[in-house]
N, C-alpha and C positions, 0 to 999 in steps of 0.2 A: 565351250568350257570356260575361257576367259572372259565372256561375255555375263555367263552366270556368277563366276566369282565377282564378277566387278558389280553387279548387283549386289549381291550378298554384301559385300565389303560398303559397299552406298548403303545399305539397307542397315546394316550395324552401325554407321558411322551418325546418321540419321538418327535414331535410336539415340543413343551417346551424347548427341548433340540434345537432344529433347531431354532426358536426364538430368544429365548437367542444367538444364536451363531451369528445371524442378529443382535442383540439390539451391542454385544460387537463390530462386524465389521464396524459399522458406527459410533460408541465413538471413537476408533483407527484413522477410517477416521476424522472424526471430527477432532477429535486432530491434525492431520495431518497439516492439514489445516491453526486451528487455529497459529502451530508452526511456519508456514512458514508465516503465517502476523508476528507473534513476529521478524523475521529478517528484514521483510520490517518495524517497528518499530525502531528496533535499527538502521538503516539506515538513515531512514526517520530523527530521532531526533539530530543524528551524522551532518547531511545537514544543519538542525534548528540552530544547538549550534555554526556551521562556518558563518551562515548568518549576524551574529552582527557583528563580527568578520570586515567581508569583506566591512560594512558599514562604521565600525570606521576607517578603511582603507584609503576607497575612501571619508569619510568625509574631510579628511584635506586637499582635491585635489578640493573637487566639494562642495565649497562654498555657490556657488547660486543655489546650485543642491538639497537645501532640501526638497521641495514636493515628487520627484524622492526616495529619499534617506526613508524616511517618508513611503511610500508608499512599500519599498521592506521590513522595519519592519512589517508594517501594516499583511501584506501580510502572511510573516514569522508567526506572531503570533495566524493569524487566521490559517493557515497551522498548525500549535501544537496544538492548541484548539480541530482541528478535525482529529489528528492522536488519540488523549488521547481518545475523544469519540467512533472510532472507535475498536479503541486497549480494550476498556472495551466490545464491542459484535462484535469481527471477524466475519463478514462476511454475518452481517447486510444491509440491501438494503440501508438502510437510510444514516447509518453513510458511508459505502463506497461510496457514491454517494458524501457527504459532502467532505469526502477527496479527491474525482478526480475533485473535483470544487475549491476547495480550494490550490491544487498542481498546476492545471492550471493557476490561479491568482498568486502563487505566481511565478511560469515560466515565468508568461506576466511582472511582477516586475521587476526580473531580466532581461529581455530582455529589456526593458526599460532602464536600469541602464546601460546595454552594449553598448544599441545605443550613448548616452548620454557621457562615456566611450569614445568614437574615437574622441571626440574634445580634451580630456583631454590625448595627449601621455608620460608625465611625469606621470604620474598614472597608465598608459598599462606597464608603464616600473619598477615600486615598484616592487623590491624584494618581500616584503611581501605581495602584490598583488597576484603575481605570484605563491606565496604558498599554499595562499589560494586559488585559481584558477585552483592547479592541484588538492588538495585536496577534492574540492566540482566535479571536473568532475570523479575523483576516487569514490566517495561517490555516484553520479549518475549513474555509470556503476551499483555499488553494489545494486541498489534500482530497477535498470531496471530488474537483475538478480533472485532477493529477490518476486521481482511485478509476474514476469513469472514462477516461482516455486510456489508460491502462487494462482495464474487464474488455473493451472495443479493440484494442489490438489484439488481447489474447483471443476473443471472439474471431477475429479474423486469421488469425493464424492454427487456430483446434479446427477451423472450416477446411482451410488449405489441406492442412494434413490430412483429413478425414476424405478428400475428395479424392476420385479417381482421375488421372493416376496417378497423383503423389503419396496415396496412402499404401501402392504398394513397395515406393523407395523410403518412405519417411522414418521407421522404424528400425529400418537396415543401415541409415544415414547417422540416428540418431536424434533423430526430432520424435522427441515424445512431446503427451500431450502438456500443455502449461495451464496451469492453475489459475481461476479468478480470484479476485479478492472478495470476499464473500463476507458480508455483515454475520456477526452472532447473532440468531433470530432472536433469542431474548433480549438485545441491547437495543435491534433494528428495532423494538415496540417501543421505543421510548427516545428521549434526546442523546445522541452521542455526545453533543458536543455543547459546550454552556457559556453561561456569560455573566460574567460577575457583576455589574452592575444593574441595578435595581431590581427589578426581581423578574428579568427577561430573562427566556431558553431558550435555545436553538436547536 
């Protein structure tokens, strides 16, 4: 009799032990995860804090260009609204969704301002145009880089979860599934990202 309970009692404690070793491997993942939206945060707001920037810029060039000009703050501000929202639950359906709707609008702004931009080449040719022009296409690499090490962790952590057998504690734990960052198919056909000087896109 004591020899079967002392199994049993091995036998759960084993068990417990394995569990546990699951609960702490998807916190680690988790974290993972979450760390690598935190760089596509600081990227993303590094992008925000050049946008006024580039506005006040092209303000003193493009006069009758306020709707245009209006529209890429607009744009900029709802873009930070839903970096903040999503940056409060990585990797949330909702809020990442918010944010690749809200990246594409403010992409379609910019792009806008650039077409707009080629009648004005006394302003393609600002000095401080140009700075801020390398500086936001620098900023865009970092967010492309930041965006794709972040889809890789959440890849590897929607795997974990899904596998046996941590997708029978994962849910009971509290690990649902996490969100990619998913381009807007109509933006993905086109340039996200631009480049004010001479008449190069990216």
């Amino acid at each position: 009799m004591v020899t079967v309970l002392l199994s049993v009692l091995i036998a759960i404690g084993i068990i417990l032990i394995y569990v546990i070793a699951i609960y702490n491997r998807l916190v680690r993942m988790r974290n993972r995860f979450k760390n690598a939206f935190s760089q596509i945060d600081v990227q993303l707001r590094r992008r925000y804090d050049l946008i006024p920037n580039l506005v006040e810029t092209a303000r003193a060039y493009l006069k009758h260009e306020h709707d245009t000009l209006e529209a890429v703050i607009q744009a900029r501000n709802h873009a930070l609204t839903a970096i903040k929202a999503a940056g409060a639950h990585p990797g949330d359906s909702s809020g990442m969704k918010s944010l690749a709707g809200a990246e594409a609008a403010m992409g379609s702004a910019l792009l806008n301002l650039q077409a707009v931009m080629e009648n004005y080449p006394d302003l393609k040719a600002d000095q401080t145009m140009a700075q801020l022009s390398e500086e936001l296409v620098s900023t865009e690499n970092r967010v492309s880089f930041a965006r794709q090490a972040y889809n890789d962790e959440v890849m590897l952590f929607n795997t974990e979860r899904e596998t046996f057998p941590a997708v029978i504690f994962a849910a009971m734990f509290g690990f649902h599934e996490a969100a990619l960052w998913e381009l807007d198919e109509a933006a993905a056909g086109k340039a996200v990202r631009v480049s004010f000087q001479g008449s190069d896109t990216l």
